[in-house]
N, C-alpha and C positions, 0 to 999 in steps of 0.2 A: 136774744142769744139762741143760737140754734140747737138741739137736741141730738146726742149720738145715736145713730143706729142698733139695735141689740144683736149680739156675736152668735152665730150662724154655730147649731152643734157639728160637733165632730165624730166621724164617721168611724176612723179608729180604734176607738176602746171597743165599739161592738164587733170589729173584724176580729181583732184578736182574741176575745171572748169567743165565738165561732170558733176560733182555729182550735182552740181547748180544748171547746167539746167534744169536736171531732180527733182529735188527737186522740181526748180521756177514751173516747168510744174503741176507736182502733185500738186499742191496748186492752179493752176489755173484751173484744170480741175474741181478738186473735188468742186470747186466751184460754179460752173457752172452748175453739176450735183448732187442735195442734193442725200443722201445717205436713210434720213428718207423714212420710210413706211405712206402713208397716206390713214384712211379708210374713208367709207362712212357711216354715223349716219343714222337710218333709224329708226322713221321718224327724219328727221332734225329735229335742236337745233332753236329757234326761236331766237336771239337776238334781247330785245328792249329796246330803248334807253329812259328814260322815261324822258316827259317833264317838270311835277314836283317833286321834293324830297317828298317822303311820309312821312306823319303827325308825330309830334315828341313826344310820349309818356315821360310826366313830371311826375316822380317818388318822392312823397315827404314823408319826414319823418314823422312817429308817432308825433302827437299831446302832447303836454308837458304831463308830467303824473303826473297823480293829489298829491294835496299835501297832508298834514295828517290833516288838516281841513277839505278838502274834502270831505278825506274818512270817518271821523268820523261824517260828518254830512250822508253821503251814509247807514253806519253802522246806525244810529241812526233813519233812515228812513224805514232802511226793519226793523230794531226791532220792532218798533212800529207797524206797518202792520200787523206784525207776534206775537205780544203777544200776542193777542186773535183770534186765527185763526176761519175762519168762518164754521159754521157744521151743517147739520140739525138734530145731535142728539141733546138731553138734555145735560147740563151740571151740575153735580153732585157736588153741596158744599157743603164741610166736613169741619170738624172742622181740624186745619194747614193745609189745602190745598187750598189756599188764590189764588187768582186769576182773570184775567179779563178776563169781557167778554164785550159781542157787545149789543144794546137796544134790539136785537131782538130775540136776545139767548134763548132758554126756559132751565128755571132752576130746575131745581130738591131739593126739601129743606125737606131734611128727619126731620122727629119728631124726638127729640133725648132724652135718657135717658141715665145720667154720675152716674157712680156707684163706686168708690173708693173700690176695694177688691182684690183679689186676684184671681190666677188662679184655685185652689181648690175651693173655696167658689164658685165663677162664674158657675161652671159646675154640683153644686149641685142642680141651681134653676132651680124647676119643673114646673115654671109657664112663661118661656121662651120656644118660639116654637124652632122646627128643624130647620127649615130654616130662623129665622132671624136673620139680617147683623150685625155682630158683631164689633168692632173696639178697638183692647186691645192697649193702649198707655203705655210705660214703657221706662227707664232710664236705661243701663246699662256701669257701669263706664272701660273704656278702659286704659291700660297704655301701652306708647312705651318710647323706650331710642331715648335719641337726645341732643340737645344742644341750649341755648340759638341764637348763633351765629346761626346754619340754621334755627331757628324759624323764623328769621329777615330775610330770605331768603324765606320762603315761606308760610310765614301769612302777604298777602300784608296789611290787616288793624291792624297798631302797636299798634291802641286801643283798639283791643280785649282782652276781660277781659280772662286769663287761668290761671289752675295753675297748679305749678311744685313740684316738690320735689326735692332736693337737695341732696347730698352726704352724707352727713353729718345730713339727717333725717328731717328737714325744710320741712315743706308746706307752700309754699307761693301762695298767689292766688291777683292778680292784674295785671292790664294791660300790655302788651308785652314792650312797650315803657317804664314804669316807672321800669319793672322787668332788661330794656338793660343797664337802666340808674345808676343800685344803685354798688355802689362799691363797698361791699363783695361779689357779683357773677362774678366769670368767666366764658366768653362767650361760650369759650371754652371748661368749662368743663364738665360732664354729667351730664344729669338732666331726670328725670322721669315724661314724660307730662302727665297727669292726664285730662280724657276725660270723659264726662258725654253725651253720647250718645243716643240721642233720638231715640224711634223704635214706631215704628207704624205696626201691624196686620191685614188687613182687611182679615175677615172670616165670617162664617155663625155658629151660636149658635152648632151644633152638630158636627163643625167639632174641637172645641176648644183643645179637648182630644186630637189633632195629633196632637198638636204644642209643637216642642220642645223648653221646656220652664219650668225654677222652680218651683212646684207645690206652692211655696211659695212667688214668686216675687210678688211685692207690683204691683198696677197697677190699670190704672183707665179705665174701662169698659164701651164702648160708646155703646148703646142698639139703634137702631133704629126701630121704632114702628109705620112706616108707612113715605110717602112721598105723595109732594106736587107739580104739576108742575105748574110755572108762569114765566112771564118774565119780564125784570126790568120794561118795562111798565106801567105791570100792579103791582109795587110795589110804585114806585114814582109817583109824583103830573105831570099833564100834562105839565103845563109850564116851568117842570124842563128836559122835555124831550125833545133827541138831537141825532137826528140816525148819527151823525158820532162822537159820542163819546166811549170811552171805560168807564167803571163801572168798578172798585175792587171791591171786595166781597170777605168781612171777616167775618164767624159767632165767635160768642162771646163766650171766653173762659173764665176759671176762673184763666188764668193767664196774662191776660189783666188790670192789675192793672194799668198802663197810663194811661189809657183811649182814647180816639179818637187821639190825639197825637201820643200814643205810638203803638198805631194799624198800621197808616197808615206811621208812618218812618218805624219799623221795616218789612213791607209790600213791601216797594219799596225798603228799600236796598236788601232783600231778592233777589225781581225781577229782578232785573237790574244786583246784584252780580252771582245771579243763571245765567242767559245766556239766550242767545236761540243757539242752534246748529243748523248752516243752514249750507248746501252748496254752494260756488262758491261764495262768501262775496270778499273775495282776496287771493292774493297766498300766500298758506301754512296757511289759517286759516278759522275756520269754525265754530268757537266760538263768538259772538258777547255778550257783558257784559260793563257793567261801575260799578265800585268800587265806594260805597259809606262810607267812613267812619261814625265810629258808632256815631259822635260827632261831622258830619255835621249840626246838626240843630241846636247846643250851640250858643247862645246873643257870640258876643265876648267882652271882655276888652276893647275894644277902644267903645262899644255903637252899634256897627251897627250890623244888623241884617245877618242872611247867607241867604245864595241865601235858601237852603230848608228848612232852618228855617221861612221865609216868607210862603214858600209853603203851609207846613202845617196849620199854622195860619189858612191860604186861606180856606181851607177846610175843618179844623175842625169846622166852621162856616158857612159850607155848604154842608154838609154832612145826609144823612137820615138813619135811624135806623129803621128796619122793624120788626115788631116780628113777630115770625112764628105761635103762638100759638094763638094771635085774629087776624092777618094777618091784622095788621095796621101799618102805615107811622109814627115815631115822629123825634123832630127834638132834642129831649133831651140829647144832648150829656156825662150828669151826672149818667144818668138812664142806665146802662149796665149788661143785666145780663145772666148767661154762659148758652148755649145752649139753648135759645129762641129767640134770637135775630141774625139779619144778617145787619151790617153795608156797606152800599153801598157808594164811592165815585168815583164820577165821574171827567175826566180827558179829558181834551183837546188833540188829536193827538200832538197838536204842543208842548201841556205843556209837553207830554213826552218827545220828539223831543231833549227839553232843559234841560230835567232834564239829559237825555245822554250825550248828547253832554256836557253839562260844568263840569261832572265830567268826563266826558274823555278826557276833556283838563287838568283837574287839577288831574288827576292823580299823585300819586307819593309824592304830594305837601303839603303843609304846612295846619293849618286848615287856618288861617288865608285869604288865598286864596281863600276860600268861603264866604269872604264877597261881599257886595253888596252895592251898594253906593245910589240906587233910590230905 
């Protein structure tokens, strides 16, 4: 029987052994020897270790943002400031151009002559100079289409007296609120608002000819025949004078059929509804106003009085009437008569203060909301 050969070693196990070592080797060297580049900073980097942590800056939120009391009392404090802004010119009182001022104010109080005629007639008279101040008052009636439904959108007092016309040929003239209320109109449907438009001209006697205007429009012709400068000082009684008051000044028309009453409501809703336009009040508004309804001063049904129904009372009982023509003080509140007289009443900063503020609170609101309990 033949004998096997004996198996030849293998070369293998010692290659990979080799590869080890040389591997293990590389790993030991390169460690021993880093490979990185290191430079030199010129001038060196200071490291310091610091012994205390520095101060810790406390970031706090905006303070609560005011509420709408606030603001309406903020609003109610630059209006006041700002109704009668301070000037060292004269201030010129016209007839409806009603206004206050400061005790130190000087006023300017034209002599006036009201003349009911026309603009033909007017330009005939030879015994009128060239250059005096003329003032043409006249009514001219407007009509736009619209609807019940946006009237109530944007005549925020629903007691104003307008009138409409209907579709169907009706003129009806009565309060917004009673015209929303009745149930043969739709709010809906069209209607023809009917406007009687007051206008006022201030011109000078010769320029009357260039006014475009009906040589026949009715119109009442205000002649001024000279001026008067004084200041409420020296109109009213000393004991009645108070350098941090404001004065309204209204001269006497002859459609002041109220009387003192009806001067000085329809004087401050005027004021308050007209505005003042200021800048930087708050965001997105520049208009400061308080809406007085026209039917804020009414006794109500339960007995009690409205808050500017007291008001007035207050004042019409402490109110001076000055004539311009003997340039005397009375306190005759019965005696009023049109373009000789200038009704002055005087008002506390704070009493305006309130009269803003509580119709800006009750905005929107019921009359009833204007009573008053003391």
């Amino acid at each position: 029987m033949e004998t096997a050969a004996p198996a030849k070693p293998s070369l293998v196990p010692a290659i990979l052994a080799l590869l080890v070592v040389l591997l293990f080797g590389y790993l030991l060297y390169s460690d021993l020897n880093p490979t990185r580049t290191e430079h030199t900073i010129n001038p060196p980097i200071e490291i310091i270790d610091p012994q205390e942590l520095p101060p810790l800056t406390v970031i706090e939120g905006n303070t609560e943002a005011p509420n709408s009391e606030k603001i309406i009392e903020l609003e109610a404090k630059v209006f006041v400031e700002n109704l009668s802004p301070t000037t060292h010119k004269s201030v010129i009182v016209k007839e409806y151009q009603d206004q206050f001022v400061r005790p130190n104010s000087l006023i300017s109080l034209p002599d006036l002559e009201h003349r009911n005629t026309t603009l033909q007639e007017l330009a005939r008279d030879k015994n009128i100079a060239a250059d005096t101040p003329v003032t043409l008052n006249f009514s001219i009636e407007e009509r736009s289409q619209t609807t019940l439904a946006n009237l109530s959108n944007t005549i925020e007092d629903h007691n104003e007296t307008i009138t409409i016309i209907t579709t169907d040929g009706r003129t009806l003239t009565a309060s917004l609120a009673e015209l929303l209320n009745r149930e043969d109109l739709v709010k809906n449907a069209e209607i023809t608002l009917v406007l009687l438009k007051q206008h006022s001209v201030h011109t000078r006697f010769s320029d009357i000819a260039n006014i475009e205007l009906s040589p026949s429009q009715s119109l009442v012709a205000t002649i001024e025949h000279g001026v008067q400068e004084l200041s409420i000082n020296d109109m009213i009684p000393d004991n009645a004078q108070d350098p941090n008051s404001l004065y309204y000044l209204h001269s006497v028309t002859e459609n002041d059929v109220q009387g003192l009453w009806g001067i000085i409501q329809t004087g401050l809703i005027d004021k308050f509804r007209q505005g003042l336009r200021l800048e930087g009040i708050s965001q997105n508004k520049d208009l400061i106003q308080a809406v007085i309804p026209s039917d804020a001063d009414e006794k109500l049904s339960s007995g009690l009085s409205s808050f500017l129904g007291k008001i007035l009372d207050k004042k019409v009982d402490n109110s001076y009437i000055y004539n311009i023509k003997t340039q005397g003080v009375s306190f005759d509140a019965r005696a009023l008569h049109s373009g000789q007289q200038l009704v002055i009443i005087r008002f506390s900063p704070d009493e305006l203060k309130q009269i803003y503020q509580f119709f800006s609170d009750k905005r929107n609101q019921g009359t009833n909301t204007f009573a008053i309990t003391n």
